[in-house]
Biopython code that builds the backbone (N, CA, C, O; Angstrom):
import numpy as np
from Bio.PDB.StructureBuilder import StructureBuilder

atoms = [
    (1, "UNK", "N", (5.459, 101.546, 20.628)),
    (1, "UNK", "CA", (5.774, 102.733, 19.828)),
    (1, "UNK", "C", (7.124, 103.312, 20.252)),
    (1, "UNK", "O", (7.999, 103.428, 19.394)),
    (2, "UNK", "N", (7.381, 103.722, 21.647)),
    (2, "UNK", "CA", (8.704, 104.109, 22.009)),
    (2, "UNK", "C", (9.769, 102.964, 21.619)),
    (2, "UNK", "O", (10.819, 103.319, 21.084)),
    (3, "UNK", "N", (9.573, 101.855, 21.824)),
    (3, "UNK", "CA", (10.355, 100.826, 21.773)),
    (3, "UNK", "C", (10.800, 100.406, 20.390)),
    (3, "UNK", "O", (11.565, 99.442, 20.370)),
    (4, "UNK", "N", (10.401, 101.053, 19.002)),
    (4, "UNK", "CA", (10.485, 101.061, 17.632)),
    (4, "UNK", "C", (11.638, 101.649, 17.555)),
    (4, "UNK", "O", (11.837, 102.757, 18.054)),
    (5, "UNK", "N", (12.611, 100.911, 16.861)),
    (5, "UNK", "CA", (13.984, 101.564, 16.239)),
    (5, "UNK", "C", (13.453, 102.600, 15.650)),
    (5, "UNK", "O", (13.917, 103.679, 16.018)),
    (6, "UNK", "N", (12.252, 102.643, 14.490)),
    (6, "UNK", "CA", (12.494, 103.739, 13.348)),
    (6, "UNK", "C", (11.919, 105.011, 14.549)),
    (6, "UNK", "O", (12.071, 106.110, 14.015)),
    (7, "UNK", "N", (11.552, 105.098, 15.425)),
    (7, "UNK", "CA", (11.322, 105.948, 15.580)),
    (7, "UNK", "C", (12.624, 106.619, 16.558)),
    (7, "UNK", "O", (12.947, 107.807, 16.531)),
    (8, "UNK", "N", (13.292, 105.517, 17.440)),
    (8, "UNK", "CA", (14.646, 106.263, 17.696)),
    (8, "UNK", "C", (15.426, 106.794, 16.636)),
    (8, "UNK", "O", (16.143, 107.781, 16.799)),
    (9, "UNK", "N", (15.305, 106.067, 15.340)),
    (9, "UNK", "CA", (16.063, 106.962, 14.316)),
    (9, "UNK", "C", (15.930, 107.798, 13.562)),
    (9, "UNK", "O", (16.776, 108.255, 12.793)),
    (10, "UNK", "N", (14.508, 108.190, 13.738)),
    (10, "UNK", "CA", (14.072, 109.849, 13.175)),
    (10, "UNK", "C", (14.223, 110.451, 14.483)),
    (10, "UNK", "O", (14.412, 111.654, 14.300)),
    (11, "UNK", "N", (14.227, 110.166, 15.755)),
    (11, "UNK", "CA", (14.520, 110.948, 16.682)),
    (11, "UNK", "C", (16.019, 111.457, 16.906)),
    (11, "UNK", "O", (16.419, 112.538, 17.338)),
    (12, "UNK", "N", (16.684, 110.378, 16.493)),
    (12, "UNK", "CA", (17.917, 111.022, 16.466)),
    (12, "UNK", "C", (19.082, 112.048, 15.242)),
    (12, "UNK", "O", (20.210, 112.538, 15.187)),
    (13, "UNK", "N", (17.600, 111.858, 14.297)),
    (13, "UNK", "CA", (17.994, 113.185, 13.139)),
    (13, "UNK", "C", (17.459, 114.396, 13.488)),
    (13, "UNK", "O", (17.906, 115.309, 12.793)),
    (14, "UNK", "N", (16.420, 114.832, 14.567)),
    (14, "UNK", "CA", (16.072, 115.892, 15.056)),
    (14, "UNK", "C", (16.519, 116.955, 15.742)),
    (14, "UNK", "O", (16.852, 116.835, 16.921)),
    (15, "UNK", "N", (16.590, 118.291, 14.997)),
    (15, "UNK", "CA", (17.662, 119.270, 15.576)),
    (15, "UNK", "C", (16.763, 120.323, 15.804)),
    (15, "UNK", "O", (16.041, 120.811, 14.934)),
    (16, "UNK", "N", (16.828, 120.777, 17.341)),
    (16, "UNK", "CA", (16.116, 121.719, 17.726)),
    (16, "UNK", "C", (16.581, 122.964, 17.791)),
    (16, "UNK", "O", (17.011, 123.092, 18.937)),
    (17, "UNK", "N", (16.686, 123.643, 17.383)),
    (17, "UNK", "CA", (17.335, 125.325, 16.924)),
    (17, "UNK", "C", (15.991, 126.472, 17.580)),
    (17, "UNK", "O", (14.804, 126.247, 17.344)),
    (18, "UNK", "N", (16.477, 127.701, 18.427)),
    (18, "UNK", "CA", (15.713, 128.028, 19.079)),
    (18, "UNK", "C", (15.988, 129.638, 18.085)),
    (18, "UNK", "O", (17.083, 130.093, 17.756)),
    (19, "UNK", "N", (14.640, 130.218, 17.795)),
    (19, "UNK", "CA", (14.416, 131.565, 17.001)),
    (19, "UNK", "C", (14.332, 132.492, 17.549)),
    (19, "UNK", "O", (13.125, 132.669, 17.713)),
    (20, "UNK", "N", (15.031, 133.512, 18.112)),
    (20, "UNK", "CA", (14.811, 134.806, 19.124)),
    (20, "UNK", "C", (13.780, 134.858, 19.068)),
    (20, "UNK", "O", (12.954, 134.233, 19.732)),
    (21, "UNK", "N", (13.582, 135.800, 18.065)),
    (21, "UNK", "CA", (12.376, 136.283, 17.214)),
    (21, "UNK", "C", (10.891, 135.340, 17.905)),
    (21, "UNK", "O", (9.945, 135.982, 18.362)),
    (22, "UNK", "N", (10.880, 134.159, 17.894)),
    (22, "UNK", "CA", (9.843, 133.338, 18.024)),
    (22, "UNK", "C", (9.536, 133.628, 19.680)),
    (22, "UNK", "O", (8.591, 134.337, 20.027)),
    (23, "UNK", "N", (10.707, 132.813, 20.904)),
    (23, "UNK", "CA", (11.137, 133.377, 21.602)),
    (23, "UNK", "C", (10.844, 134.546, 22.767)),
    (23, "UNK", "O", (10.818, 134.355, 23.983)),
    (24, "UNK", "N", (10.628, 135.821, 22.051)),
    (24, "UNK", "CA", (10.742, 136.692, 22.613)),
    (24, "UNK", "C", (9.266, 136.994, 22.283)),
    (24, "UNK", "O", (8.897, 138.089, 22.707)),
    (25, "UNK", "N", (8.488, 136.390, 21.730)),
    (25, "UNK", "CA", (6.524, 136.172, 21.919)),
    (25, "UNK", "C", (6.160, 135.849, 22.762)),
    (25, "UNK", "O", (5.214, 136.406, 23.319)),
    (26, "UNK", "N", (6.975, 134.425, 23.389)),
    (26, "UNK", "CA", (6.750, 133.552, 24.727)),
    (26, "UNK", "C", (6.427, 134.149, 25.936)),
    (26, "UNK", "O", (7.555, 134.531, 26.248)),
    (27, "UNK", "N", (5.640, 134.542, 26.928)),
    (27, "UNK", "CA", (4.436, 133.136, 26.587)),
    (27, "UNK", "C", (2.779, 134.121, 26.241)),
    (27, "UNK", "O", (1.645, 133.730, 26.521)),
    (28, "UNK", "N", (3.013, 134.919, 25.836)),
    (28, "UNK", "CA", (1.282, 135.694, 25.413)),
    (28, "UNK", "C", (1.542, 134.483, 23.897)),
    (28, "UNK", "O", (0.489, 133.871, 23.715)),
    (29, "UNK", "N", (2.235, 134.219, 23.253)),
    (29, "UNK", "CA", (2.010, 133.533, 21.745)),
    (29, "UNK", "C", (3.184, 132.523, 21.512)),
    (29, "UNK", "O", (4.342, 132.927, 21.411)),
    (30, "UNK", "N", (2.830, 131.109, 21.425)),
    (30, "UNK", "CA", (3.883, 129.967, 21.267)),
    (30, "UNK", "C", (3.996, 129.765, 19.723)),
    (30, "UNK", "O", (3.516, 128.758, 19.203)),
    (31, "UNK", "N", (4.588, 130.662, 19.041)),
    (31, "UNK", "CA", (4.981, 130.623, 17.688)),
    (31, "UNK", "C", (5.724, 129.534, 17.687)),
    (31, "UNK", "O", (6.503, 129.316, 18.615)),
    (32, "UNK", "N", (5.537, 128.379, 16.253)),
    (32, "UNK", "CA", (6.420, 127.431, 16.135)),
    (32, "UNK", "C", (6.657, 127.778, 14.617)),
    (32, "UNK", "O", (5.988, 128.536, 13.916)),
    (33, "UNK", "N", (7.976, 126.905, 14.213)),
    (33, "UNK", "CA", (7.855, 126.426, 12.967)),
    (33, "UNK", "C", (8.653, 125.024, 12.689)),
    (33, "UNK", "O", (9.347, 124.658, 13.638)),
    (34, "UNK", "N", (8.657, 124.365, 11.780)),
    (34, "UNK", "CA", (9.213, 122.921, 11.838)),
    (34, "UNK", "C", (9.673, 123.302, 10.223)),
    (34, "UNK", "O", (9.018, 124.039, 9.486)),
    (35, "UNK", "N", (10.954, 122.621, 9.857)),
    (35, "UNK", "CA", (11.552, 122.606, 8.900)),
    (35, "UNK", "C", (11.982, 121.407, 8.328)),
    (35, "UNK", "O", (12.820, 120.852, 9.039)),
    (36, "UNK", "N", (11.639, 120.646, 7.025)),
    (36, "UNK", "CA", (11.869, 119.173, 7.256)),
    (36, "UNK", "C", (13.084, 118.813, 5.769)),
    (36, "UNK", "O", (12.691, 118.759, 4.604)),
    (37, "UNK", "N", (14.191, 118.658, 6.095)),
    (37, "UNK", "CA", (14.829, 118.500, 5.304)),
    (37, "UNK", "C", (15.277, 117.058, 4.446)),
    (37, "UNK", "O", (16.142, 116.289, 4.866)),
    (38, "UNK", "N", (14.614, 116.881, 3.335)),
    (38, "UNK", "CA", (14.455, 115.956, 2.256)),
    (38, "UNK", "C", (15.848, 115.178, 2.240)),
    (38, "UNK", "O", (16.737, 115.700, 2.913)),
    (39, "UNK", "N", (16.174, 113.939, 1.526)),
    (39, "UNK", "CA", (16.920, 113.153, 1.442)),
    (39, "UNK", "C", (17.737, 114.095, 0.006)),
    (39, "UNK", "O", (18.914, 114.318, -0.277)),
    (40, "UNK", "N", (16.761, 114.361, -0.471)),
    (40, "UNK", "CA", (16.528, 115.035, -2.281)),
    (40, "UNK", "C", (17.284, 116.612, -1.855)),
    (40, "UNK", "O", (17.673, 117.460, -2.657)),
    (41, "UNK", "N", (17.328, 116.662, -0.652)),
    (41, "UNK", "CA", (17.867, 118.473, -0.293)),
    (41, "UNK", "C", (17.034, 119.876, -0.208)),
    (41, "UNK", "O", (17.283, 121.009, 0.204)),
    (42, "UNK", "N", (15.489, 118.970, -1.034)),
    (42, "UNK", "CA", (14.570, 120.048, -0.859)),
    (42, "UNK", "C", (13.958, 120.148, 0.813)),
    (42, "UNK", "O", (14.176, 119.508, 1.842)),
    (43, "UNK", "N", (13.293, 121.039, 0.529)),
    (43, "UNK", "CA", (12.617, 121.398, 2.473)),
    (43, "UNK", "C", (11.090, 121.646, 2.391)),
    (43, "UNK", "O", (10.445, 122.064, 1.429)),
    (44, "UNK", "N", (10.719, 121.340, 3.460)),
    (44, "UNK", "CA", (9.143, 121.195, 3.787)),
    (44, "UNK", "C", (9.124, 121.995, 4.479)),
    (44, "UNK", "O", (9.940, 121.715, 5.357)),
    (45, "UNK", "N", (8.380, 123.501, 4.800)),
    (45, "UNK", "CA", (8.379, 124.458, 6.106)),
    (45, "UNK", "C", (6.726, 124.619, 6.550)),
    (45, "UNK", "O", (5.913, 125.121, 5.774)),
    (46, "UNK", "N", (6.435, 124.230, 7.612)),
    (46, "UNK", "CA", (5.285, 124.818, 8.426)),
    (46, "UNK", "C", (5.874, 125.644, 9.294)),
    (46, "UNK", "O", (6.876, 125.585, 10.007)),
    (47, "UNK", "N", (4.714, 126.729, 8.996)),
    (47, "UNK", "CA", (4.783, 127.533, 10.584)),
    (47, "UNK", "C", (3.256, 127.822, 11.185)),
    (47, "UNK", "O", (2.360, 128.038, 10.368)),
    (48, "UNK", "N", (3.053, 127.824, 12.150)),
    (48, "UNK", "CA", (2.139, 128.191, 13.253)),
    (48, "UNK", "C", (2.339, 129.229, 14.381)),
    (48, "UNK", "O", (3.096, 129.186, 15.350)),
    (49, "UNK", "N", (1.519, 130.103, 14.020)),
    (49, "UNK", "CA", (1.117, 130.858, 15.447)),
    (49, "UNK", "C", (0.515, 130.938, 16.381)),
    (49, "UNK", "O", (0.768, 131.826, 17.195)),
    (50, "UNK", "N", (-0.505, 130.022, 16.584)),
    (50, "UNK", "CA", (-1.635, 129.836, 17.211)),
    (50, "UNK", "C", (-1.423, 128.669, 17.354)),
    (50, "UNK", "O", (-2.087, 128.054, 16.519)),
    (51, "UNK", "N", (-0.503, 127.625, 18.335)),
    (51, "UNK", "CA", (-0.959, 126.285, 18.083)),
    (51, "UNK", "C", (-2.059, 125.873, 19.153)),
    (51, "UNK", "O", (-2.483, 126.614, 20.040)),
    (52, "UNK", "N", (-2.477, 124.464, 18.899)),
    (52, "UNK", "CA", (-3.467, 124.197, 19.699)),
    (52, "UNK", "C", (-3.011, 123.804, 21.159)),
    (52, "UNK", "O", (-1.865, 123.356, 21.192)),
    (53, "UNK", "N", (-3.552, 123.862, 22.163)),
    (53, "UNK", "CA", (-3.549, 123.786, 23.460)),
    (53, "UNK", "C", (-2.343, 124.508, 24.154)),
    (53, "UNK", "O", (-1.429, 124.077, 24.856)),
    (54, "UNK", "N", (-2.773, 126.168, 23.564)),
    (54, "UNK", "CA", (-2.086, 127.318, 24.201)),
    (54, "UNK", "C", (-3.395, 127.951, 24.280)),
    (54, "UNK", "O", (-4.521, 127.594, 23.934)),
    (55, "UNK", "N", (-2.653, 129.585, 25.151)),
    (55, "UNK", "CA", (-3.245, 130.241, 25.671)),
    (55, "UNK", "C", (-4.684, 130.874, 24.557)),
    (55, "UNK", "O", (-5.858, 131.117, 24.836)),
    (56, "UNK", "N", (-4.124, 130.946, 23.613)),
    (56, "UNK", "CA", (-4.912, 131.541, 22.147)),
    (56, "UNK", "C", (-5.531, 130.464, 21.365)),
    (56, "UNK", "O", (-6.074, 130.703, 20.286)),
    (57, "UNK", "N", (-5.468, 129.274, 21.877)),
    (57, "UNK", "CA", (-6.135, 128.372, 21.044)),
    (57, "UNK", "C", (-6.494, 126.936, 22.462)),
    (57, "UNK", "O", (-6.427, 125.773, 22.062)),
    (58, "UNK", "N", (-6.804, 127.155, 23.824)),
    (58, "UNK", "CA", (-7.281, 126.075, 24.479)),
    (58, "UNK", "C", (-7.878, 125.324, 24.268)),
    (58, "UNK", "O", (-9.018, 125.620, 23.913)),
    (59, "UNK", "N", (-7.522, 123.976, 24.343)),
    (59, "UNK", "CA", (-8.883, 122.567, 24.519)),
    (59, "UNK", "C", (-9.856, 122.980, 25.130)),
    (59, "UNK", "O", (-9.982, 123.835, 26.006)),
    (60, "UNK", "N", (-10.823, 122.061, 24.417)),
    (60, "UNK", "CA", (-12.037, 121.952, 24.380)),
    (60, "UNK", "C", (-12.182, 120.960, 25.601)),
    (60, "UNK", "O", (-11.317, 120.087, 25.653)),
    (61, "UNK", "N", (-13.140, 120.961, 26.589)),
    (61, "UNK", "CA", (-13.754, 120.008, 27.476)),
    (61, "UNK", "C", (-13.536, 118.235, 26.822)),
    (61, "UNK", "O", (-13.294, 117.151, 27.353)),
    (62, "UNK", "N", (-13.707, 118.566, 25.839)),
    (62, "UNK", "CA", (-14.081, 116.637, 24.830)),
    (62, "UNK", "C", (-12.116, 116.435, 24.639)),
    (62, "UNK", "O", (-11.456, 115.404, 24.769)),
    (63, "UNK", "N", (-11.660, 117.793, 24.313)),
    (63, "UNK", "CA", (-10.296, 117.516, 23.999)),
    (63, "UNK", "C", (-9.454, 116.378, 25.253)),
    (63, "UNK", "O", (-8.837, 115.316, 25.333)),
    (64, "UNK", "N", (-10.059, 117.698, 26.194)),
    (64, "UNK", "CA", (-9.453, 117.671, 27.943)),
    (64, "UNK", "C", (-9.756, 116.128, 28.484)),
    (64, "UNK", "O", (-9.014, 115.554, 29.280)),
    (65, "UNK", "N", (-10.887, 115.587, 27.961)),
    (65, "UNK", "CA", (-11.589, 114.248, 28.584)),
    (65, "UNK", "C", (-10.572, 113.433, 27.783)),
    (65, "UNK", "O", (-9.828, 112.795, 28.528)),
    (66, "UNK", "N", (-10.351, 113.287, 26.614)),
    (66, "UNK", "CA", (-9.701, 112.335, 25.490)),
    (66, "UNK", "C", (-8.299, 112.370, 26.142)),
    (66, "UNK", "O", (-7.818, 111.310, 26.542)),
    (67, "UNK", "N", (-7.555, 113.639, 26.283)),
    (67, "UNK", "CA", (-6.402, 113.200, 26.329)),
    (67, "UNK", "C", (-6.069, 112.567, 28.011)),
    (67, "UNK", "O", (-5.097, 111.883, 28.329)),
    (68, "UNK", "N", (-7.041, 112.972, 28.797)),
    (68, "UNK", "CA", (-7.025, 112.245, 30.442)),
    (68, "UNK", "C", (-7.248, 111.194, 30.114)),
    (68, "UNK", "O", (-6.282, 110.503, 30.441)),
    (69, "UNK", "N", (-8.321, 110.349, 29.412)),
    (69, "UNK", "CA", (-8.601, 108.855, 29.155)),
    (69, "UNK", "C", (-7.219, 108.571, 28.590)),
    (69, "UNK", "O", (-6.722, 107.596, 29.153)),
    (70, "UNK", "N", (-6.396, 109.139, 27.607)),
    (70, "UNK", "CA", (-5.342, 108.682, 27.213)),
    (70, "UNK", "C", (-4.519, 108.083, 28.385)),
    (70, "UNK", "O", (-4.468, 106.902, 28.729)),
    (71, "UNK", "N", (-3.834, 109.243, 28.964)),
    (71, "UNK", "CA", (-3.061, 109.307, 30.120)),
    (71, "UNK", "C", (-3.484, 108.657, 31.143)),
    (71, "UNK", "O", (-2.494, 108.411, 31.831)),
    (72, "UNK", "N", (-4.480, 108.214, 31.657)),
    (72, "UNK", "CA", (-5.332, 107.835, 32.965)),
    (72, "UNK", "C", (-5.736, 106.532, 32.959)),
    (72, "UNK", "O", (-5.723, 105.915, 34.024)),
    (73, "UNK", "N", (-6.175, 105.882, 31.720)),
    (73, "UNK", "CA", (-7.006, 104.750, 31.493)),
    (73, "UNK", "C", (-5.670, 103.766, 31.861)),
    (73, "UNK", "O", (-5.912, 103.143, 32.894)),
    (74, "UNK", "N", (-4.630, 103.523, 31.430)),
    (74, "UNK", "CA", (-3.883, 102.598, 31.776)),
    (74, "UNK", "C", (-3.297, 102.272, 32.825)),
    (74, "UNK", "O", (-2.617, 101.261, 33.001)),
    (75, "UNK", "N", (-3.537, 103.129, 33.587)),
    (75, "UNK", "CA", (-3.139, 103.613, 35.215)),
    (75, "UNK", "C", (-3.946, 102.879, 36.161)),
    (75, "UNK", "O", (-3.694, 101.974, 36.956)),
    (76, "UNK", "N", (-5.312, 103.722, 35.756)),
    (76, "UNK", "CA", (-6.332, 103.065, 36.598)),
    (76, "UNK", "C", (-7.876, 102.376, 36.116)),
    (76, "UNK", "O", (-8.832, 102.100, 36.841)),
    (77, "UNK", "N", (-7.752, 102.237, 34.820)),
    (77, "UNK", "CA", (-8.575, 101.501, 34.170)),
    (77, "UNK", "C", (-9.617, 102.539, 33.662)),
    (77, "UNK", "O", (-9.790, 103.431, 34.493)),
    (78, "UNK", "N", (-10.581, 102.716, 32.197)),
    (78, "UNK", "CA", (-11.608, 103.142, 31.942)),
    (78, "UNK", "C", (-12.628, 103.815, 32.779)),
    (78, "UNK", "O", (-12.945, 105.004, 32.796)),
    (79, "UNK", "N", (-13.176, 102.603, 33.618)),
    (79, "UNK", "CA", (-14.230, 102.737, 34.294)),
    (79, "UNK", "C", (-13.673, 103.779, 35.411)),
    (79, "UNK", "O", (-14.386, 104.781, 35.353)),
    (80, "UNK", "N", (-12.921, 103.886, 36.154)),
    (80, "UNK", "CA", (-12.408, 104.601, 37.353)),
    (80, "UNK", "C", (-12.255, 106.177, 36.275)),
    (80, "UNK", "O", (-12.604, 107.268, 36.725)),
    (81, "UNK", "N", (-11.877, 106.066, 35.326)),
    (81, "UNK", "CA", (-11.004, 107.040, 34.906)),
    (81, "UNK", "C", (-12.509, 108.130, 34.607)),
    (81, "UNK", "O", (-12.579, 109.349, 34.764)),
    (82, "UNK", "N", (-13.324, 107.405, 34.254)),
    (82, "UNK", "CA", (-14.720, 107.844, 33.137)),
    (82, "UNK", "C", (-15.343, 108.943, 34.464)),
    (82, "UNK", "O", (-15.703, 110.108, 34.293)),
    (83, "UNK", "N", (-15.335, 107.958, 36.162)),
    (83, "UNK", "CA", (-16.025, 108.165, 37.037)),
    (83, "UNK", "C", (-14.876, 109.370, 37.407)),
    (83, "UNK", "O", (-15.567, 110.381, 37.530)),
    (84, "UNK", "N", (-14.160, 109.561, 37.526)),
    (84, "UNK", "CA", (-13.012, 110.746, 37.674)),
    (84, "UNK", "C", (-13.323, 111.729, 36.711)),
    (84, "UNK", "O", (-13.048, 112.840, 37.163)),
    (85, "UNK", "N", (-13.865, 111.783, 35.368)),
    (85, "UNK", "CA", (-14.369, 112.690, 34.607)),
    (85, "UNK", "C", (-15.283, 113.401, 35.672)),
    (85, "UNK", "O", (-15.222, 114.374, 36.424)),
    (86, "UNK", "N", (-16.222, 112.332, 35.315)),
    (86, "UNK", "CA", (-17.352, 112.981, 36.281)),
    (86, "UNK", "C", (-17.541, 113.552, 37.375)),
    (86, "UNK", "O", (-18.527, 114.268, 37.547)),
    (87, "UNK", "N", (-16.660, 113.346, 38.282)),
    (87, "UNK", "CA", (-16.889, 114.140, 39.370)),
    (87, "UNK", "C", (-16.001, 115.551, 39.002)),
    (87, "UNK", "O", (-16.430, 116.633, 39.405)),
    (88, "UNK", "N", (-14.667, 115.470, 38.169)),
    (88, "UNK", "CA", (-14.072, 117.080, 38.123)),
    (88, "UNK", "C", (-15.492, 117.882, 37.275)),
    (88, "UNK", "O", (-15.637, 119.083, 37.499)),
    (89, "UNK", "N", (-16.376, 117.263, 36.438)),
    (89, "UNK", "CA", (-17.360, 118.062, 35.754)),
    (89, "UNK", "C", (-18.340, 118.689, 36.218)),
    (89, "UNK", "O", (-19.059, 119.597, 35.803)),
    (90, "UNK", "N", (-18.226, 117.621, 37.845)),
    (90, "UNK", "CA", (-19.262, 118.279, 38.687)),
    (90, "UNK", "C", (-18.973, 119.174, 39.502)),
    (90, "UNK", "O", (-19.993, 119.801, 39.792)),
    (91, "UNK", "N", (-17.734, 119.693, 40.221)),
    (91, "UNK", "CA", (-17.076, 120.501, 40.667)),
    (91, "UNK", "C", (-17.419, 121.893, 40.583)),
    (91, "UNK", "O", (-17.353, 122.502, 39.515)),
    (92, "UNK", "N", (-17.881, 122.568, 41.953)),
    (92, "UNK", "CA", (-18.510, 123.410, 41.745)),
    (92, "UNK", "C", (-17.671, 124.520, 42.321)),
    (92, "UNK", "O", (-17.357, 124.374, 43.503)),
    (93, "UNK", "N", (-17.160, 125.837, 41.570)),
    (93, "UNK", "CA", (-16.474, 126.535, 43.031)),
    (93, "UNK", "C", (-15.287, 126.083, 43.801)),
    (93, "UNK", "O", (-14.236, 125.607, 43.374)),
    (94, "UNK", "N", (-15.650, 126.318, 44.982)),
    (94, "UNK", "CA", (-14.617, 125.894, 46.532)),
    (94, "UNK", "C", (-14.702, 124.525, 46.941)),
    (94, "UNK", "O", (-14.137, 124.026, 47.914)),
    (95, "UNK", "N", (-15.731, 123.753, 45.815)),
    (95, "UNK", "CA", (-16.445, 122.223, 46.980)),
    (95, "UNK", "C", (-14.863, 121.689, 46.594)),
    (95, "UNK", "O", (-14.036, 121.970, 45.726)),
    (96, "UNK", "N", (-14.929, 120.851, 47.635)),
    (96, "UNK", "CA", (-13.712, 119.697, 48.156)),
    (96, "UNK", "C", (-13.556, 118.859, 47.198)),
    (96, "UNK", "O", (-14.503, 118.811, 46.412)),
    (97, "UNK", "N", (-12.396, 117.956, 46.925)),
    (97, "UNK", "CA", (-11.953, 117.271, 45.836)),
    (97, "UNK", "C", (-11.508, 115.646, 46.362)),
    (97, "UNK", "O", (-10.909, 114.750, 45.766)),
    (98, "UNK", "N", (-12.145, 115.726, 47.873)),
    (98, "UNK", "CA", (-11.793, 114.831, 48.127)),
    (98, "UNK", "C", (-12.438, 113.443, 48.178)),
    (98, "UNK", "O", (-12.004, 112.628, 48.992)),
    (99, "UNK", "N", (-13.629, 113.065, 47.214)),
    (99, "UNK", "CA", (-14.444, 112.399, 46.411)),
    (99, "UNK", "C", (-13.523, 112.210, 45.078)),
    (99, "UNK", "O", (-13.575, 111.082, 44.589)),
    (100, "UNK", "N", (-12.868, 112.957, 44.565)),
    (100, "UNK", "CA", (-12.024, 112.362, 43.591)),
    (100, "UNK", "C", (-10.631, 112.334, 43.832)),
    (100, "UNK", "O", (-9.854, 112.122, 42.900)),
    (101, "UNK", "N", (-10.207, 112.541, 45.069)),
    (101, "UNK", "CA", (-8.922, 111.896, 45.383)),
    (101, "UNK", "C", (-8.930, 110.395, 45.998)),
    (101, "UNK", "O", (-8.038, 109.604, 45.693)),
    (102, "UNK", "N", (-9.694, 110.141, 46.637)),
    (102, "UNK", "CA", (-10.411, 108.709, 46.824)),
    (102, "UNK", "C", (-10.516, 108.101, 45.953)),
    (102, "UNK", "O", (-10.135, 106.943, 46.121)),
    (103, "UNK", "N", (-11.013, 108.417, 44.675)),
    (103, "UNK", "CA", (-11.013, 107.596, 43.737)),
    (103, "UNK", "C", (-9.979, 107.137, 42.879)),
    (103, "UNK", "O", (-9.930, 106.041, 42.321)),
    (104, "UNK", "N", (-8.946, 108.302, 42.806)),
    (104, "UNK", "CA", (-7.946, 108.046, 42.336)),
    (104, "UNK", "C", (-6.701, 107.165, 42.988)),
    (104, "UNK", "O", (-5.803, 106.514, 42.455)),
    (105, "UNK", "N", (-7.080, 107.462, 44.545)),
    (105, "UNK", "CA", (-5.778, 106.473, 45.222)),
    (105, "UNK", "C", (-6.319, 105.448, 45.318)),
    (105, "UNK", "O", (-5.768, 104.579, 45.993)),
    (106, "UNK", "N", (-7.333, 105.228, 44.810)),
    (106, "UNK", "CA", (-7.755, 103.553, 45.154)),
    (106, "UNK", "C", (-8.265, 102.789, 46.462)),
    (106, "UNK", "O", (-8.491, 101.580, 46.422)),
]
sb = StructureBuilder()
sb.init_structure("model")
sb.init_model(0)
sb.init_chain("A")
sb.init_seg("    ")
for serial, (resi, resn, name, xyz) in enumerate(atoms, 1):
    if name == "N":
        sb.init_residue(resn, " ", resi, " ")
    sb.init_atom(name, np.array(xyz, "f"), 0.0, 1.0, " ", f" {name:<3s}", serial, name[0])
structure = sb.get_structure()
């Protein structure tokens, strides 16, 4: 996917322009908006106030697991990664983490 021309070349039509206004919410509210300008000259505008995995809109536990399997599984395989779920789920309090630092250094 990184390694795809088309995507270096929509990356390199991307212009990031910063909105006071938006800005000066940061960080109680991560206001975005995206503006998408047509070949044709017309424009596409979203905006969001609430996006997901901010302070006003946090992941969900299932979110939190999905995107660690994302990030984690290729690192250290499924099975290690699944058993690393499990023990941060079991985590109680002050108990020690050092049952899942073991697991993670291998």
């Amino acid at each position: 996917f990184i390694t795809d021309p088309k995507v270096h070349d929509l990356a390199a039509r991307v212009v990031v322009e910063e909105d006071p206004e938006m800005s000066a919410r940061f960080p109680a509210e991560w206001p975005l908006e995206v503006v998408i300008r047509m070949r044709d000259g017309s424009t596409r505008t979203r905006r969001i106030d609430k996006v997901k995995w901010s302070n006003q809109r946090p992941p969900s536990w299932d979110e939190l697991v999905e995107k660690f399997h994302a990030e984690v599984d290729p690192a250290i395989g499924a099975a290690k990664a699944s058993q690393a779920v499990d023990i941060i789920a079991g985590i109680k309090g002050d108990e020690a983490i050092s049952p899942l630092m073991t697991l993670l250094r291998g």
